[in-house]
C-alpha positions in Angstrom: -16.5 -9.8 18.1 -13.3 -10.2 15.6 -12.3 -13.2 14.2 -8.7 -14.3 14.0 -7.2 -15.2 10.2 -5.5 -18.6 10.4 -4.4 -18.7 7.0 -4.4 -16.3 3.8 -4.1 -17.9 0.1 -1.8 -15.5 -1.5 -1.8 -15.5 -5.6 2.3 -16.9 -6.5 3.0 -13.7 -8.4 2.6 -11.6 -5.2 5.1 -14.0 -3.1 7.6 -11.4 -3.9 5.9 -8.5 -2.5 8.1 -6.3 -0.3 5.8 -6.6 3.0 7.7 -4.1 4.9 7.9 -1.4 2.4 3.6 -1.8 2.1 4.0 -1.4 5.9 6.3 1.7 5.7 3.4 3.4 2.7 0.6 2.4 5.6 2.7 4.1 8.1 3.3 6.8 6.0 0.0 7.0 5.4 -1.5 7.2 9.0 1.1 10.0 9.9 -0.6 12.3 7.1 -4.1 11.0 8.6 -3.1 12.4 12.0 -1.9 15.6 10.0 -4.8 16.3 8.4 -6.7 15.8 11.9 -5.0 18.4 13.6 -5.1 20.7 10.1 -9.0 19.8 10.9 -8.9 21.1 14.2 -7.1 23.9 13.6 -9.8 25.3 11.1 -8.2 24.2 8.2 -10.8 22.3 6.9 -10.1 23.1 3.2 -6.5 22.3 3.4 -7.3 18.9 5.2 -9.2 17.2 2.6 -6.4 18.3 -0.2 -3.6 16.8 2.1 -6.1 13.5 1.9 -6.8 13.6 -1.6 -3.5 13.4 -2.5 -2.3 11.2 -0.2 -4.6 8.6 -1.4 -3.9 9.4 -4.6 -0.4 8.9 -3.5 -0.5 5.7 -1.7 -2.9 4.4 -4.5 0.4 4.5 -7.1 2.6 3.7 -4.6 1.0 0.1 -3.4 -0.1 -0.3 -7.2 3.9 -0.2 -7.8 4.4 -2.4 -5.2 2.6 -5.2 -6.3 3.6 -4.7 -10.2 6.9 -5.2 -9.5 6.1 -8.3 -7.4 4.6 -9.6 -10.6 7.3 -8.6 -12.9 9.9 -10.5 -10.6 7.3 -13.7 -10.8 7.0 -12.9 -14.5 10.8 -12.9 -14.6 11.5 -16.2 -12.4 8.8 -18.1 -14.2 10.6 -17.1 -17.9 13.6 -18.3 -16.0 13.1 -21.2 -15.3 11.3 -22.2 -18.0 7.6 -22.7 -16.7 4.8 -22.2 -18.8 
């Protein structure tokens, strides 16, 4: 049985994060997943697990960016307005 979240603490430097561009990447994401499944079922095995590989790869850099340029802007507003 699943648990609801009522509340998530989110660290101030990732305030900034573009939530529905981590979405779109997810979605993104799930589409190769689908591909790959039907690569699998085609017989494709081999070609399959490369399509993964580097899609997690992919989405690996592409969150990472996400979330240092969420703490760049922080980095930026906190210089900015003077907080130490």
């Amino acid at each position: 049985m699943s648990r609801k979240v009522k509340s998530v603490r989110v660290p101030r430097e990732l305030e900034s994060l573009d939530l529905p561009a981590l979405v779109r990447e997810c979605e993104s994401y799930l589409r190769d997943l689908e591909s790959a499944t039907l690569l699998k079922v085609q017989g494709e095995k081999q070609a399959a697990e490369a399509l993964l590989r580097a899609r997690q790869a992919d989405l690996g850099r592409r969150l990472g960016r996400l979330v240092w340029e969420a703490r760049v802007r922080y980095g930026r507003h906190k210089e900015d307005s003077g907080e130490q």
